[in-house]
Every structure is written in structure tokens, then in C-alpha cells.
C-alpha positions as CSV (number, residue, x, y, z in Angstrom):
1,X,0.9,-40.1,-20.1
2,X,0.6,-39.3,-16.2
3,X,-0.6,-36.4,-15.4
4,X,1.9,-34.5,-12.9
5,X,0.3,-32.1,-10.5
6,X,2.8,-28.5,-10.4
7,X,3.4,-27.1,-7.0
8,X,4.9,-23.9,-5.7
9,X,8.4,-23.3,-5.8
10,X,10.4,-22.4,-2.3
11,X,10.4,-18.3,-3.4
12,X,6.4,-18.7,-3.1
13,X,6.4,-20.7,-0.4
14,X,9.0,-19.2,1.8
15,X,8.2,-15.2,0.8
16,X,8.1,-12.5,3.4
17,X,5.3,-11.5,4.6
18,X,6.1,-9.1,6.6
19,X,7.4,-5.7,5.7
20,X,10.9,-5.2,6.2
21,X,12.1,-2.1,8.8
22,X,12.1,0.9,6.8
23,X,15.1,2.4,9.4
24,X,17.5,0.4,11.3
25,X,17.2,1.2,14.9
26,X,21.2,1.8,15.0
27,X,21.1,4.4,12.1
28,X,21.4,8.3,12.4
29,X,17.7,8.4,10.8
30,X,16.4,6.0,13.9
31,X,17.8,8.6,16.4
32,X,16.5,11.9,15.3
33,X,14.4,13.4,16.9
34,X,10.5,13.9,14.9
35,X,9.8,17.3,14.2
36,X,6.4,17.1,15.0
37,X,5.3,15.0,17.9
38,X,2.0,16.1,18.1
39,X,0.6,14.9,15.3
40,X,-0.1,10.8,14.9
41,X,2.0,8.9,12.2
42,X,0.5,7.7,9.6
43,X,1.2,4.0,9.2
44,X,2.8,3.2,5.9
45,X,0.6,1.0,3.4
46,X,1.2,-2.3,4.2
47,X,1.9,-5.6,1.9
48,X,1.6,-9.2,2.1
49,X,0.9,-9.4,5.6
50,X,-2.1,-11.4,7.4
51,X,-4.5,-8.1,8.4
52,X,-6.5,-7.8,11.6
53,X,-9.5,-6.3,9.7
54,X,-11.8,-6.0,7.2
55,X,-13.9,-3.2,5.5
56,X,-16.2,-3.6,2.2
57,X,-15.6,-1.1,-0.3
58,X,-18.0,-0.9,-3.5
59,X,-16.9,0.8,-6.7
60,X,-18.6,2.1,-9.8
61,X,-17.9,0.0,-12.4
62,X,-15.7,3.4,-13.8
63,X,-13.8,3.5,-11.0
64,X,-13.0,-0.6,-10.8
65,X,-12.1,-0.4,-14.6
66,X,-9.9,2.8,-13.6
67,X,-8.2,0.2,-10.7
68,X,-7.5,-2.3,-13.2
69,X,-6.3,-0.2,-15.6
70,X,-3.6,0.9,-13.2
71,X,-2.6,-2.0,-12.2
72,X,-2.4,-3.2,-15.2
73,X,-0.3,0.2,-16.1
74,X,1.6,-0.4,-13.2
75,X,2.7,-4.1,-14.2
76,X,3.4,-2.9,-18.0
77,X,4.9,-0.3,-17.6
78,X,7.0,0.0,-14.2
79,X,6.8,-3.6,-13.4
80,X,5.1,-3.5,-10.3
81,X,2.9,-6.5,-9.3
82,X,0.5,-5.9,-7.0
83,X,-3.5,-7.2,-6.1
84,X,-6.0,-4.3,-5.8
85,X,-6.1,-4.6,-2.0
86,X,-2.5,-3.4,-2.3
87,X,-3.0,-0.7,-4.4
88,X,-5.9,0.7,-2.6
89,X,-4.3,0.7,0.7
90,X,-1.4,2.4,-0.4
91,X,-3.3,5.0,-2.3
92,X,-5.1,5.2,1.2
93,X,-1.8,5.7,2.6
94,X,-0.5,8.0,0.0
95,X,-3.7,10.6,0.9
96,X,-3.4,10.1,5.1
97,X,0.6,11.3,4.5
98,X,-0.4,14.1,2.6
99,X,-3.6,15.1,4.6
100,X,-1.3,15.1,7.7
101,X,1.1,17.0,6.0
102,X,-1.0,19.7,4.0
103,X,-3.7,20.0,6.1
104,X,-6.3,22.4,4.3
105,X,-4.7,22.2,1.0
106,X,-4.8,18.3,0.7
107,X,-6.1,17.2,-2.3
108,X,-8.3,15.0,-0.5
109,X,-9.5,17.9,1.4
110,X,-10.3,19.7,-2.1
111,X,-11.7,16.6,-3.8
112,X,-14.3,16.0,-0.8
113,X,-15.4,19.5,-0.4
114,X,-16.4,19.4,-4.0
């Protein structure tokens, strides 16, 4: 019996990997005018893309087990596959939006100052 080696299909092979436009320039949304200019936009987590940098980030082993179990969670029980570099940037994400937004009563504002 020959052994047959198993290669990636074209929908692995040929994925995006880069994030789709979240407004079409044409649309009503596109030309609107931002509220508040002042402030800097908070990039929106991003996916499978090649990244430009790098940090090291160590965990507790409670707070990796905590990662996995929401991922796992996530894939269960929404469907949502996604590695942990993912999920952490869009938790990162998720906490920039809502600093810029809440200012002083951020969560991450509370959760920092103990």
C-alpha cells in the first residue's frame, strides 16, 4: 500500500489574508463626518494578516488555562475558530475602543487602578 502524502485544499491555500473594508468608500457611512476628530482611532483587531511586529507576553498558567478555555468556548459554542494571537488582539482591541470611549469609567481604567 503507497503511502499518499495529503495536501491543502485551494480554500487554505487561496484564503484572505487580509481584512476586508469594514465601509465601502461610496456608502453614506464612508462620508459622514466623525464626531470626534480629536481623538485617534483605534485600529480594529486584526486577523490573518502578515504583522509588522512582535511583543512577548507571559501568562500565569490561570490566565493561559482561562485563554484556552475560551477559545475552546468560543469554538463549541458560537463556532468561532480562532488561534490565541487572535483572541488576544481583539480583546486588546475591545479595551482601546472602550478606553477611548469611556475614558475614566473604562473597565480597564478600574481593573488597573486596583
Amino acid at each position: 500500500m503507497a503511502k499518499r502524502a495529503f495536501l491543502p485544499g485551494a480554500s487554505e491555500l487561496f484564503r484572505p489574508t487580509e481584512p476586508a473594508p469594514a465601509v465601502a468608500p461610496d456608502s453614506p457611512a464612508a462620508a459622514a463626518p466623525q464626531e470626534d476628530a480629536a481623538q485617534p482611532e483605534v485600529p480594529v483587531a486584526s486577523g490573518r494578516i502578515r504583522h509588522d511586529h512582535k511583543i512577548t507576553v507571559y501568562f500565569s498558567e490561570d490566565e493561559l488555562n482561562a485563554l484556552e478555555d475560551a477559545n475552546l468556548l468560543l469554538r463549541r459554542s458560537h463556532g468561532i475558530r480562532v488561534d490565541r494571537g487572535r483572541l488576544v488582539r481583539t480583546a486588546v482591541s475591545l479595551a482601546l475602543r472602550e478606553l477611548q470611549r469611556a475614558g475614566d469609567d473604562a473597565e480597564i481604567v478600574r481593573e488597573l487602578r486596583g
